[in-house]
MARDRENLUM-13363 format. One record per residue: z, y, x of N, C-alpha, C in turn. Coordinates in Angstrom, 3 decimals, padded with zeros to 6 digits, always signed. Layout:
REM MARDRENLUM-13363
(site (Z; Y; X); (Z; Y; X); (Z; Y; X))
...
//
This chain:
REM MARDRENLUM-13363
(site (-024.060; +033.531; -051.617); (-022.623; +033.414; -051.443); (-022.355; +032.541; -050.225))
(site (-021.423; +033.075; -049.111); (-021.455; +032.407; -048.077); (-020.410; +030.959; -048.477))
(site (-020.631; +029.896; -047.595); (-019.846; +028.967; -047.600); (-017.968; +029.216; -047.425))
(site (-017.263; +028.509; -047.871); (-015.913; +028.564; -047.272); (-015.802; +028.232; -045.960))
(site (-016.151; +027.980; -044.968); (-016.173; +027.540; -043.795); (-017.127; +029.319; -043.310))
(site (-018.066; +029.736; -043.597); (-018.396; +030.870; -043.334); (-017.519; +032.169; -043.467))
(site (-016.826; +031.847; -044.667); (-015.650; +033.095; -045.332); (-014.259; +033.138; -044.580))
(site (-013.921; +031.744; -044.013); (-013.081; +031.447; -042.896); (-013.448; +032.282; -041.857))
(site (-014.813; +032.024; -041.467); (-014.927; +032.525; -039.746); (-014.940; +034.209; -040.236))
(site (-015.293; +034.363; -041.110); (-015.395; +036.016; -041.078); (-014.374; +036.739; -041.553))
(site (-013.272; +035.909; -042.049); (-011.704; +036.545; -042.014); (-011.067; +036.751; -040.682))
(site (-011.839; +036.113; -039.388); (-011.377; +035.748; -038.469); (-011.985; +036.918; -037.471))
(site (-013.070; +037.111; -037.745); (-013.832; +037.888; -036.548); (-014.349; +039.450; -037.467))
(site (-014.465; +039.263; -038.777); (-015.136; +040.240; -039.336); (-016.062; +040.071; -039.195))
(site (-017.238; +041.403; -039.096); (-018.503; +041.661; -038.911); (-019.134; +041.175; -037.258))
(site (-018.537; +040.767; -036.420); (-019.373; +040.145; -035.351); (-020.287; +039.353; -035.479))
(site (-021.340; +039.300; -034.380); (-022.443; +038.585; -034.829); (-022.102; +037.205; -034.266))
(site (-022.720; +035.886; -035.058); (-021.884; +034.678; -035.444); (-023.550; +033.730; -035.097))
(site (-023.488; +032.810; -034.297); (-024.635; +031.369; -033.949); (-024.106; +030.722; -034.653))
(site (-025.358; +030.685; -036.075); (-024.856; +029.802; -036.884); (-026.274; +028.853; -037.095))
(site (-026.364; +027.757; -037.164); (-027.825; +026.924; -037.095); (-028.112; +026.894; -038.837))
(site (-029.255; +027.256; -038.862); (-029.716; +027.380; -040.272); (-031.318; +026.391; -040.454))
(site (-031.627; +026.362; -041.602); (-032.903; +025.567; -041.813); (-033.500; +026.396; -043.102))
(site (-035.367; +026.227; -043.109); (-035.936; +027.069; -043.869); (-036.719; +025.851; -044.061))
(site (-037.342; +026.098; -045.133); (-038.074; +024.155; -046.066); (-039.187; +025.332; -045.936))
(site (-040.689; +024.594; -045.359); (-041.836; +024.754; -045.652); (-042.577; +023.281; -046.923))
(site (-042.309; +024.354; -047.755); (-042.811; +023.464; -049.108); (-044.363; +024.333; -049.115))
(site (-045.400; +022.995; -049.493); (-046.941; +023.386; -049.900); (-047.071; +022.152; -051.362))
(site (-048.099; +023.170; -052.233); (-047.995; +022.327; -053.565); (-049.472; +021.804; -053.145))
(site (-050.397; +020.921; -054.059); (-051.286; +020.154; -053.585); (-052.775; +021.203; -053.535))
(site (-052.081; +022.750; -053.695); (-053.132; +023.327; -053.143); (-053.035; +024.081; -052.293))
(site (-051.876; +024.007; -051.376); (-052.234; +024.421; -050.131); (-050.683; +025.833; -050.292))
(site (-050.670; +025.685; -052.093); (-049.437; +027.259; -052.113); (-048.540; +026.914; -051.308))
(site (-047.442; +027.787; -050.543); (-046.558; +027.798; -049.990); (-045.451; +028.419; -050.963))
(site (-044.268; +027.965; -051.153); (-043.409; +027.866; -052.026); (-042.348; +029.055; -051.521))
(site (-042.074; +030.198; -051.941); (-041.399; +031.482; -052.052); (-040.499; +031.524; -052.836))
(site (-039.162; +032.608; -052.281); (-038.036; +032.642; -053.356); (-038.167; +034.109; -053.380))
(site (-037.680; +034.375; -053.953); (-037.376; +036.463; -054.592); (-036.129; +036.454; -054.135))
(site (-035.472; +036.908; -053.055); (-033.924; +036.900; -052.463); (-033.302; +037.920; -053.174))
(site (-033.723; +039.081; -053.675); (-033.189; +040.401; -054.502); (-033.751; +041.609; -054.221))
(site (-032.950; +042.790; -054.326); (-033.544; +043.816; -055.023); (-033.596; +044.138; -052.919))
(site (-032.919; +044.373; -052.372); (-032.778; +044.352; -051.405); (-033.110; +043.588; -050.173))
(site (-033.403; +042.261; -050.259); (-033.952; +041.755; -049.378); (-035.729; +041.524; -049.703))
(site (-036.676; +040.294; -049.013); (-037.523; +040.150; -048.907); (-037.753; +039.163; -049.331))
(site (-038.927; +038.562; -050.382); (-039.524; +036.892; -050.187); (-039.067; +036.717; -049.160))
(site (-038.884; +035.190; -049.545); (-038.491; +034.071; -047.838); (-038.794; +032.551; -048.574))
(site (-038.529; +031.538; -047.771); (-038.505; +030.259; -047.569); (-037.547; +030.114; -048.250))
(site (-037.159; +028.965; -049.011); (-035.510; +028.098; -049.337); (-034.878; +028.090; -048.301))
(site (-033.620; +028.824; -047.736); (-033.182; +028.611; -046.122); (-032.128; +028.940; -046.585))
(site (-031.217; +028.291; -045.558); (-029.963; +028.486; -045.380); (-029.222; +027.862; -044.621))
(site (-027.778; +028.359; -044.066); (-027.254; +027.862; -043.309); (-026.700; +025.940; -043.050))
(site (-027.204; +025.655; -041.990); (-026.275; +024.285; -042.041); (-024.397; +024.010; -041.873))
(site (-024.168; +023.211; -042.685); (-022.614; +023.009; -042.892); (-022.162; +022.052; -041.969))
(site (-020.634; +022.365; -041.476); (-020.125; +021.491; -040.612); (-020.501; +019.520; -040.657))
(site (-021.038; +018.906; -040.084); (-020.872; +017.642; -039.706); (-022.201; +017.281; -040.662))
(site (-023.527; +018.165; -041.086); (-024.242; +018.158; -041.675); (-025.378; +018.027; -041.022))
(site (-026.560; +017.084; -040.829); (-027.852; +017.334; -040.275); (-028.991; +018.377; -040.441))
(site (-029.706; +018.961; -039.647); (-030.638; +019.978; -040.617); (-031.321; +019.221; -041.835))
(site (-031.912; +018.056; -041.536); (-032.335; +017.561; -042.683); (-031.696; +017.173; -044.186))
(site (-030.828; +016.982; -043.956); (-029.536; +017.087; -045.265); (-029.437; +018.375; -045.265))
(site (-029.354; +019.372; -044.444); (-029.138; +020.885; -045.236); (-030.425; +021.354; -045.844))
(site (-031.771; +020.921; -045.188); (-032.876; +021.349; -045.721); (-032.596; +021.278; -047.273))
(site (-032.729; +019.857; -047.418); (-032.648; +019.194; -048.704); (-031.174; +019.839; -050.024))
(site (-030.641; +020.179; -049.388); (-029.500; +020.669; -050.330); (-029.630; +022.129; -050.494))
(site (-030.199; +022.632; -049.440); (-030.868; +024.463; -049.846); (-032.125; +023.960; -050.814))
(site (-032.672; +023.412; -050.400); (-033.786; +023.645; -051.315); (-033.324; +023.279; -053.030))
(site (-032.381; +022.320; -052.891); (-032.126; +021.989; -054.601); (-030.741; +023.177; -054.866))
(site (-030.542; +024.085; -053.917); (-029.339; +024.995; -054.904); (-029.953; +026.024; -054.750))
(site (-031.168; +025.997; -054.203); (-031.520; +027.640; -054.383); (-033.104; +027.412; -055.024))
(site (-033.824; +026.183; -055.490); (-035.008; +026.295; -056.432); (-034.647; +025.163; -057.616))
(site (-033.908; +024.372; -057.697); (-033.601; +023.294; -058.379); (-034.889; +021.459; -058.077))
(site (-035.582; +021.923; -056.795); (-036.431; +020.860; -056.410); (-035.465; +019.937; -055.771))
(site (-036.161; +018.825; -055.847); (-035.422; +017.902; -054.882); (-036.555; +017.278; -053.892))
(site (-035.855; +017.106; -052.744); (-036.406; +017.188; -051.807); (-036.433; +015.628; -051.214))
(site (-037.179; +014.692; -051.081); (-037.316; +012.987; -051.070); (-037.316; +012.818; -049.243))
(site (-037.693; +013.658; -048.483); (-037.855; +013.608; -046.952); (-038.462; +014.929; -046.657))
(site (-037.868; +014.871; -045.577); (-037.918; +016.371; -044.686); (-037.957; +016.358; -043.133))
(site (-038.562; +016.340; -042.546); (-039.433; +016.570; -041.006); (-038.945; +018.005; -040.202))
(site (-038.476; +017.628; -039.540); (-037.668; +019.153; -038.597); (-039.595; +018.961; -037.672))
(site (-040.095; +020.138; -037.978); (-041.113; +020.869; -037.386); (-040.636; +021.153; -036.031))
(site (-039.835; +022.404; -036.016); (-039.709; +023.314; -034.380); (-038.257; +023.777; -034.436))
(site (-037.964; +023.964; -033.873); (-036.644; +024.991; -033.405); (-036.488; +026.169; -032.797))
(site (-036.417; +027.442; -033.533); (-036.417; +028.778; -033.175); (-035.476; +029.627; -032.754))
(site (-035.087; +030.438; -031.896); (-033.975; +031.211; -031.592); (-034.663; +032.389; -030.584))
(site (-033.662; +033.729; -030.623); (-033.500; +034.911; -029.842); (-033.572; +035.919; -031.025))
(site (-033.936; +036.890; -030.129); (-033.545; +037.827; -031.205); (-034.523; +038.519; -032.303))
(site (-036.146; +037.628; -031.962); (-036.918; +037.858; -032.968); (-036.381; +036.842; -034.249))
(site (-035.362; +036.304; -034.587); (-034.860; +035.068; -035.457); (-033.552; +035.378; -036.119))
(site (-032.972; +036.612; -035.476); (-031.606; +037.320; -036.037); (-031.771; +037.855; -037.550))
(site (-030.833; +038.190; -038.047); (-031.009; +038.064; -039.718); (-029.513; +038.834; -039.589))
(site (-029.574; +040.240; -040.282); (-028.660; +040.922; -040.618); (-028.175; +040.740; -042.344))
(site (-027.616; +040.727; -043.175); (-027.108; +040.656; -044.355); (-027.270; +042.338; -044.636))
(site (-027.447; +042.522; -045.693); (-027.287; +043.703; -046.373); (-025.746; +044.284; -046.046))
(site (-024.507; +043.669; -046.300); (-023.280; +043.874; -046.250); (-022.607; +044.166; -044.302))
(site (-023.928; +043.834; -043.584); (-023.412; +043.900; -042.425); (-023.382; +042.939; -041.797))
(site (-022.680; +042.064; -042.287); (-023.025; +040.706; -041.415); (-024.263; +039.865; -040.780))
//
């Protein structure tokens, strides 16, 4: 479910494509598993990810995707790298 601040911009523009800065949590358990979500019938495994919110750090968004979309909580979080172009684009099922 997109944010209200997301549902805003897309009353505004519709379906255009939208630079929005997002964060994905690389979680490993103490054997090395890498931590996966089931997104639905329609999308693919992925990472805990999701978009960052206005006046929000990636590291505070890391941490708040990861506890609304696995129920973990997250004690510290390390921004790795920063990715962009168009191998990094992400279409929605609905179009967006």
């Amino acid at each position: 479910m997109p944010s209200a601040y997301i549902r805003e911009i897309r009353g505004l523009i519709g379906h255009r494509r939208l630079l929005l800065p997002c964060v994905g949590a690389i979680i490993r358990d103490q054997e090395g598993r890498l931590l996966l979500q089931e997104k639905g019938a329609d999308e693919p495994w992925s990472l805990p990810a999701g978009g960052i919110e206005p006046g929000e750090s990636p590291e505070e968004a890391v941490k708040r995707e990861v506890h609304e979309e696995t129920g973990l909580t997250v004690t510290s979080a390390v921004l790795l790298d920063v990715f962009s172009g168009k191998a990094f684009r992400y279409t929605y099922p609905n179009g967006d």
